[in-house]
C-alpha positions in Angstrom: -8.8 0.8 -8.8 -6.3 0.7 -5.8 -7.0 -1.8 -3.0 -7.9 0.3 -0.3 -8.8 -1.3 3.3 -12.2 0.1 4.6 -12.0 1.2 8.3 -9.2 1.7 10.8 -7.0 -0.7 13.1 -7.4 -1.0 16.6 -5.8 0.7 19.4 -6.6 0.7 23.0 -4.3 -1.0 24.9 -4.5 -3.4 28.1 -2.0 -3.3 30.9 -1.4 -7.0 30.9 1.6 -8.5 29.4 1.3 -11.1 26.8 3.0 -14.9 28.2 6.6 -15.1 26.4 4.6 -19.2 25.8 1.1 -17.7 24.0 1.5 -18.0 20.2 2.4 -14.2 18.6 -0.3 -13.5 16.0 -0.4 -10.2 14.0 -2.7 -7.5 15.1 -5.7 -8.6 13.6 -6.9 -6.0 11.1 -10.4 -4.3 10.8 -13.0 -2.8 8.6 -14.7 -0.2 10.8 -14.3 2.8 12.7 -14.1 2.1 16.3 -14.7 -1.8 15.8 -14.7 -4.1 18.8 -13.5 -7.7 18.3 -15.5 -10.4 20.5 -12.4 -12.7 21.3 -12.3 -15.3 23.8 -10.6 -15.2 27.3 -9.1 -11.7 27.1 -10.9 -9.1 28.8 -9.2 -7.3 32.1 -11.0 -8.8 35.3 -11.3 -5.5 36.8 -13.8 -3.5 34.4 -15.3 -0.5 37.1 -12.5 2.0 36.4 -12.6 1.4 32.1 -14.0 3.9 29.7 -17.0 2.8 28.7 -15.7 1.4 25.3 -13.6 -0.6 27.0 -15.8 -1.8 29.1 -17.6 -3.2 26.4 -14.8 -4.5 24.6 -13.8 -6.4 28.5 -17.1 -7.9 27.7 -17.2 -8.6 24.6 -13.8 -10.4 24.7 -15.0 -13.2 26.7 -17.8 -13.9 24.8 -16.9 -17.6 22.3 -16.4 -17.7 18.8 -20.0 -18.6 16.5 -19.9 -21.8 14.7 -19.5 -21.7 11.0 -23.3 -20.4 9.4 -25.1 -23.6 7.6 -24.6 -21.6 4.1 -20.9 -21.7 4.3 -20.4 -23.5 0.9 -16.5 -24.4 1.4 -16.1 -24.8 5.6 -12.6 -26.5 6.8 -13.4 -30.1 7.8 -12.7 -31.4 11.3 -9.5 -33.0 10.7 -8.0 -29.3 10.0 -6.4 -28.2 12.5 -6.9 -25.3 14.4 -5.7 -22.6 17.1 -6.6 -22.2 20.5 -9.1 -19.1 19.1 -10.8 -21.7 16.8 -8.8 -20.3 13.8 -7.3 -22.3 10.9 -3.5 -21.4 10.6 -2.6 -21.1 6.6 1.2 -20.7 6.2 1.4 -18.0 2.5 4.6 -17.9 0.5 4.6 -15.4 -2.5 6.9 -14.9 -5.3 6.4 -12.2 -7.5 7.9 -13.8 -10.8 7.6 -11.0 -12.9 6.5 -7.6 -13.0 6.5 -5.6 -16.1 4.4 -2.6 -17.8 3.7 0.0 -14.5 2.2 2.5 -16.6 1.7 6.0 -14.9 -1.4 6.8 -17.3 -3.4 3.7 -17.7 -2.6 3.7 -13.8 -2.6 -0.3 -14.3 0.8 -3.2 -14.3 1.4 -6.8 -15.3 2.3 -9.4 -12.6 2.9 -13.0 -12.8 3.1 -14.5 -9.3 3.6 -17.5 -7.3 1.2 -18.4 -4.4 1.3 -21.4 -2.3 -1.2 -21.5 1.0 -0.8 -25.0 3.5 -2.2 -25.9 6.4 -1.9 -28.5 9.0 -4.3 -31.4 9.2 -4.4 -35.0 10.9 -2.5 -37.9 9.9 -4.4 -40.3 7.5 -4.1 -42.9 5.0 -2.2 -41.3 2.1 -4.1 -44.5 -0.2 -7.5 -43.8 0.9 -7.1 -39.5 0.1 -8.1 -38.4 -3.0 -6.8 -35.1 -3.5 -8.9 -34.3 -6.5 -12.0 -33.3 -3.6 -9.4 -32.3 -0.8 -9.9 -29.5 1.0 -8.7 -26.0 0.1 -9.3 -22.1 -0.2 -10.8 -20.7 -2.9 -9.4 -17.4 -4.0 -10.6 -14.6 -6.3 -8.5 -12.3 -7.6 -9.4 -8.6 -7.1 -8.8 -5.5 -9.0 -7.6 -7.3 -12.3 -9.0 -5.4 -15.5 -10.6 -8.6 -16.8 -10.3 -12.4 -15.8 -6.9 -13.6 -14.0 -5.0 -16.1 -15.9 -4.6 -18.6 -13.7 -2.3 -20.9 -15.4 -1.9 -23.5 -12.7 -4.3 -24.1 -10.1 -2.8 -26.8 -8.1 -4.5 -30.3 -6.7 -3.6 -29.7 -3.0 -0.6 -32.5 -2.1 1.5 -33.0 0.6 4.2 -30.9 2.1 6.6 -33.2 4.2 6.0 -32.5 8.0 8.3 -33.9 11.0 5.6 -34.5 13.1 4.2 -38.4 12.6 0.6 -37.4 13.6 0.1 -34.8 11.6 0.4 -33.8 7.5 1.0 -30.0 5.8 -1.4 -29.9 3.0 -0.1 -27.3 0.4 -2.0 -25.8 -2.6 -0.6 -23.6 -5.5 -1.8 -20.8 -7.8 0.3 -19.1 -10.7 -1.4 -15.9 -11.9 -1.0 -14.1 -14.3 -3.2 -10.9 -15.2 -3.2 -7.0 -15.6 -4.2 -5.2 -12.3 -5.6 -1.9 -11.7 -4.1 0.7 -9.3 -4.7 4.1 -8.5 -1.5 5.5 -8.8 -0.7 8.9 -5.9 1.5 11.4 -8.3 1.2 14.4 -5.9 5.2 14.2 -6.1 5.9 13.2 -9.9 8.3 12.7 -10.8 9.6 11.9 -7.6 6.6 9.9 -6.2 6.9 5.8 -4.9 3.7 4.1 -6.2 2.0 0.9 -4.0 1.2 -1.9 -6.3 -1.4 -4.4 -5.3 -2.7 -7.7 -6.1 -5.3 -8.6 -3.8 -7.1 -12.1 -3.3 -10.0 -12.8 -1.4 -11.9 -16.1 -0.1 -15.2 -15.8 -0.1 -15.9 -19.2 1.0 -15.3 -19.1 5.0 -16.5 -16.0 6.7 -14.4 -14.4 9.4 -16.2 -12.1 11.5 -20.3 -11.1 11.6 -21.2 -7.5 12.7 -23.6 -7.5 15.3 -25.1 -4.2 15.2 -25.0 -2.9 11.7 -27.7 -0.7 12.5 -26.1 1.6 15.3 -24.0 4.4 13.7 -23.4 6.4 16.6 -21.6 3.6 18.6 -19.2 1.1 18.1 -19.4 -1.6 15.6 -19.6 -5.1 17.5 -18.2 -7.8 15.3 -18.1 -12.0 16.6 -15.5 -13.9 15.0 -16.3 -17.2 13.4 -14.9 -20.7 15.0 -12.9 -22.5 11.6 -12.3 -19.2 10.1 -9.0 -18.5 8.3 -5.7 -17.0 9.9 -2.8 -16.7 7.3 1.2 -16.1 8.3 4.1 -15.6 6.2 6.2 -18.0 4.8 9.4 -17.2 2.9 8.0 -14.6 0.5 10.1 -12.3 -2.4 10.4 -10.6 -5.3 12.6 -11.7 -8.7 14.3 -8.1 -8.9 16.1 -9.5 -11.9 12.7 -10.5 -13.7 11.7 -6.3 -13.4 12.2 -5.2 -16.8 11.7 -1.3 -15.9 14.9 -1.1 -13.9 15.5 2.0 -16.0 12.6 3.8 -15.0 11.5 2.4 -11.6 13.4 1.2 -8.3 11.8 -1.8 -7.4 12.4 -2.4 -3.2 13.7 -6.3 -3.1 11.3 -7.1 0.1 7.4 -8.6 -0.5 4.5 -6.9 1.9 1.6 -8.8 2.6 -1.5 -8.1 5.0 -5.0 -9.5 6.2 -7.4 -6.9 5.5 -11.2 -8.2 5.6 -14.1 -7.1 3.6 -17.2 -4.5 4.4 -20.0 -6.0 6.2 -22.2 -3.8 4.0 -21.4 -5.8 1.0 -23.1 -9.3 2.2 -26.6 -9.5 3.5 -25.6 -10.8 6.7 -23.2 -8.6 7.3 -20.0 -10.9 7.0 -16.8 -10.0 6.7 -14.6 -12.1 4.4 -10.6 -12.6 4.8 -8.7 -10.5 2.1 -5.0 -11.2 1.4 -3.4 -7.9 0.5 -0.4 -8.7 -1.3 2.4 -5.8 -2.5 5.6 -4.7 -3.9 7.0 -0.9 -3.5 8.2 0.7 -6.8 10.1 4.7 -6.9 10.2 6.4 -10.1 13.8 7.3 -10.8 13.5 10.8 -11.6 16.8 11.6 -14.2 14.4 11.3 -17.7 12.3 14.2 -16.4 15.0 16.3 -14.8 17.7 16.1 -18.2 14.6 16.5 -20.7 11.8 18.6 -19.1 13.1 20.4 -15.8 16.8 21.9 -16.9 15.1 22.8 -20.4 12.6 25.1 -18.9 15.3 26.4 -16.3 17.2 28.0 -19.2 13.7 28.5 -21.5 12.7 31.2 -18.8 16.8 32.3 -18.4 16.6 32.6 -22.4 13.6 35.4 -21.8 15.5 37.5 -19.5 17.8 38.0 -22.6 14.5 40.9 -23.7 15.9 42.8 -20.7 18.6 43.6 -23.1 17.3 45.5 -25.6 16.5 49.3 -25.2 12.9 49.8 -23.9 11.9 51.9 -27.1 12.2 48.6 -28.7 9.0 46.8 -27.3 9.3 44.6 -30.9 12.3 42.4 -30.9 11.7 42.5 -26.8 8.1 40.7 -26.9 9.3 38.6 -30.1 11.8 36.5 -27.3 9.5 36.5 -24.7 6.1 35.2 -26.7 9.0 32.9 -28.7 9.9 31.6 -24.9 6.1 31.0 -24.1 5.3 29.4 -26.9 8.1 26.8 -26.1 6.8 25.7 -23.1 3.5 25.2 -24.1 4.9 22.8 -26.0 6.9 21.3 -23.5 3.5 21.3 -21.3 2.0 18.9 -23.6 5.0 16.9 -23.2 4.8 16.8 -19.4 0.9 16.0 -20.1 1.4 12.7 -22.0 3.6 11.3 -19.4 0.3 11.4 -16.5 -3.4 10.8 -16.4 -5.9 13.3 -15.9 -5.7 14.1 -12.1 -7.6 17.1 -10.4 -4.4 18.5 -8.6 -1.0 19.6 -9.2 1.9 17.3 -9.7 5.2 18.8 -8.3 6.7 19.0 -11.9 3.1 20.7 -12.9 3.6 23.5 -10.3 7.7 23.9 -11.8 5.7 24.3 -15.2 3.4 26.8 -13.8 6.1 28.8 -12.1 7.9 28.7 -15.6 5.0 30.6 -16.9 4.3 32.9 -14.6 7.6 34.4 -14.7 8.0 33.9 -18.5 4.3 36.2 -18.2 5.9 38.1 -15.6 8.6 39.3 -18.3 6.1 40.1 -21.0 4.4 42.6 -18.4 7.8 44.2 -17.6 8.3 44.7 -21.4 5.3 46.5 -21.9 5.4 48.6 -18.4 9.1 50.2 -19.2 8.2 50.8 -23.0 4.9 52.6 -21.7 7.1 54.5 -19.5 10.1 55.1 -21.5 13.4 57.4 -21.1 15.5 57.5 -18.6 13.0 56.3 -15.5 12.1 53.1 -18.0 15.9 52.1 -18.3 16.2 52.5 -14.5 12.6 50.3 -14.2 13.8 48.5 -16.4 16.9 47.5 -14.7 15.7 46.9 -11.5 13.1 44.9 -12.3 15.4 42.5 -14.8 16.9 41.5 -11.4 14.5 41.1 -9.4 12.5 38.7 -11.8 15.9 37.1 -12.3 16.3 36.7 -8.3 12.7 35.3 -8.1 13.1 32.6 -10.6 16.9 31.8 -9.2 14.9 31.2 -5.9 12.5 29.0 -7.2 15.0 26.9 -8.5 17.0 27.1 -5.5 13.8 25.7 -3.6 12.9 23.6 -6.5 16.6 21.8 -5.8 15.8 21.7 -1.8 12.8 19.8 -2.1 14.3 16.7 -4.7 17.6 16.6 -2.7 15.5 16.1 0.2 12.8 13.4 -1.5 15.9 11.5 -3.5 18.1 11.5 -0.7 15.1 10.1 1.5 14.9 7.8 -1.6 15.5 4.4 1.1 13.2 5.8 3.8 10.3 6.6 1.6 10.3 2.7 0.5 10.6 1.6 4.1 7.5 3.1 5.7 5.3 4.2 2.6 3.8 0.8 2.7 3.0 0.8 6.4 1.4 4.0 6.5 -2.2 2.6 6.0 -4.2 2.2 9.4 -6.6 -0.5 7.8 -4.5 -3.5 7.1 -1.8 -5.6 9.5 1.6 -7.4 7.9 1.1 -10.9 8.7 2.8 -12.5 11.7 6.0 -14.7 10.6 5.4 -18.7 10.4 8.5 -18.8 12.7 5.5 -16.9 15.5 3.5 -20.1 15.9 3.5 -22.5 17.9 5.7 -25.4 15.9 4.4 -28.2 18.9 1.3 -28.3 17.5 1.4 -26.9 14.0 4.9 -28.2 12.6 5.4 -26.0 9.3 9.1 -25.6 8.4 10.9 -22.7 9.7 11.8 -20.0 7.3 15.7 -21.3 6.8 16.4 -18.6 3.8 16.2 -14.6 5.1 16.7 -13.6 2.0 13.6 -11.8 1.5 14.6 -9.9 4.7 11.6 -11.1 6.6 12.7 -11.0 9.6 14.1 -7.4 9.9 11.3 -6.3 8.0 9.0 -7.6 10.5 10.9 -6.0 13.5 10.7 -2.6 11.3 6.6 -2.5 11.7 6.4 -3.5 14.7 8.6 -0.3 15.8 6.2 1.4 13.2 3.3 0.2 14.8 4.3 0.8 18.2 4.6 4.2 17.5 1.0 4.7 16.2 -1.4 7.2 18.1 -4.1 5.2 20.4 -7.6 5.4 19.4 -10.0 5.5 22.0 -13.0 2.2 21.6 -11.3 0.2 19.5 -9.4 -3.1 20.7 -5.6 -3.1 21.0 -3.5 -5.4 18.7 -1.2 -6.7 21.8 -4.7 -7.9 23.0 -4.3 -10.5 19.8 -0.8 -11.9 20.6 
């Protein structure tokens, strides 16, 4: 099953301008139409002249975070530290070690990844810590057909940290496992597939919905004081570990969001923090255009050879054409074993199609100029020759149009397809926070491209349509 966020982002804006001092933090993502956050300190002072949404959201802004509930089985102990919202700040780095078997019709792939989450906490005694009962998330891996194997699931230790008053407390997970995903082949063979591995902690609850049982209006969500907050840390993918470089394009840059569960799910109606974590793959196209698409292109040129023959001769001219059918049924079932069982058309199935409609279309014209005969059938018989001929050149001529234009947009299809969700946010850069108080090492290595990848979504994001009730994501920085 592919991760899919539940609900849409927020998006009315405030006229204030964020402090160039306040900490940026990623627009905070949500999990309901029209949802209104209840943050601290940030509603307008001025409320007569809002919409009415806003005017709740105004309130609802200033209203304080709610204390962890009693039931929380895994709650961040006091010496974690936290941000001015009451949030605990977890730095994620993510290596995608390995990705192998992306398989169209099992819709499913093999990952092996590297996780590490840390966090700041006070200074103590190293002696008196045991690290065996330390404090740390506790994830679950979603969307894996079976149990994850989690080869290493680390002791939490410590990172070194600058600051003498303060420690970064890192923990590890290696995964391993096969993950379901619902692959989008609308454009097979020229589609881009969204691979996710997503991991959720159920432990610490983010947000409650206040008013689960008002459909009409706005959901009302409070967030929860200790709840978690993740930015990125120096994140990428081992290109050279993808073994399918023959038949995929892998992009080189690592996406990764905070999405949150659906209220409906727990009995309290919490939502839980869920880190969406993906890569970008593009199906090089070649294997299906040399062995399927240019075969069919001269199958149904190979039929217009019946046009040839007199039109008393309706034998030897249906003989081609039902030989020429026959052909690409068989290349059908070829084209079939490559995809699952979908209820729409793939691009290549609609090439197929077209292949026999006119290869049907030919068989028709056989049988209308032998029924017709002499001089007028010869003359029909011309005529229409060309004219099926210049329907199926302009199909191909369209058929050309459209995979210049998706494999020269090749780049730009792996630059936004990712971002075109409204659910989920790309977390905020580590480099974002406040390093005064929470001293996590600065990413040194771009390699991963972080930094202009970041830039790219927040041009992205800026460009996204407002939605009227729901709170705006500069509200957050």
């Amino acid at each position: 099953g592919s991760s899919s966020s539940h609900g849409a982002s927020g998006a009315s804006s405030s006229n204030r301008t964020p402090s160039k001092k306040k900490n940026r933090v990623a627009p905070v993502p949500v999990a309901e139409n029209k949802l209104i956050d209840a943050r601290p300190g940030i509603g307008d002072d001025d409320d007569d002249d809002l919409h009415p949404h806003k005017q709740l959201l105004a309130m609802s802004q200033r209203l304080p975070p709610l204390e962890l509930p009693t039931t929380t089985v895994n709650a961040p102990p006091d010496y974690v530290l936290r941000d001015k919202t009451g949030r605990v700040p977890i730095r994620v780095r993510v290596h995608i070690m390995s990705l192998q078997n992306v398989s169209t019709v099992d819709q499913s792939f093999n990952v092996k990844l590297w996780l590490q989450m840390a966090w700041i906490t006070e200074r103590r005694d190293i002696s008196s810590m045991d690290f065996n009962t330390e404090w740390k998330p506790r994830l679950d891996f979603l969307d894996s057909e079976g149990a994850a194997d989690i080869m290493v699931s680390g002791v939490p230790r410590e990172l070194h940290c600058d600051d003498p008053n303060k420690m970064i407390i890192s923990c590890r997970w290696v995964v391993n496992g096969t993950f379901s995903e619902k692959m989008e082949l609308q454009d097979f063979p020229f589609d881009h597939q969204k691979l996710h591995i997503r991991a959720a902690a159920w432990d610490v609850p983010s947000y409650v919905v206040t008013n689960p049982d008002d459909v009409d209006g706005p959901v009302m969500r409070r967030a929860f004081e200790g709840s978690l907050k993740f930015y990125r840390g120096q994140s990428f993918v081992y290109d050279e570990a993808f073994v399918q470089s023959d038949a995929w394009d892998l992009d080189p840059s690592l996406s990764i969001e905070q999405d949150y569960s659906r209220h409906e799910r727990h009995d309290e109606h919490y939502q839980y923090p869920i880190l969406n974590i993906f890569v970008i793959v593009a199906r090089r196209s070649s294997f299906f255009i040399y062995n399927i698409g240019i075969p069919i292109l001269l199958l149904v040129i190979m039929s217009f050879i019946s046009f040839l023959f007199p039109v008393e001769e309706l034998e030897p001219r249906m003989t081609v054409t039902l030989t020429i059918v026959l052909t690409l049924v068989a290349l059908k079932f070829v084209v079939a074993q490559y995809l699952p069982l979908t209820s729409y058309l793939t691009k290549l199935d609609w090439y197929v199609l077209m292949s026999f409609g006119l290869t049907f279309a030919v068989a028709v014209q056989n049988s209308l100029v032998y029924y017709i005969g002499g001089d007028v059938g010869e003359t029909w018989n011309l005529w229409s020759g060309w004219i099926l001929a210049g329907i199926w050149g302009l199909v191909n001529v369209v058929a050309v149009v459209m995979c210049g234009y998706l494999i020269f947009n090749h780049d730009r299809y792996l630059n936004v397809y990712s971002y075109r969700d409204w659910e989920a946010r790309p977390l905020p850069l580590i480099d974002s926070i406040d390093h005064s108080r929470f001293p996590f090492p600065k990413i040194v290595d771009r390699s991963d491209i972080a930094v202009a990848r970041h830039k790219m979504i927040n041009r992205a994001l800026s460009k996204r349509p407002k939605r009227v009730g729901t709170a705006d994501s500069s509200d957050r920085l």
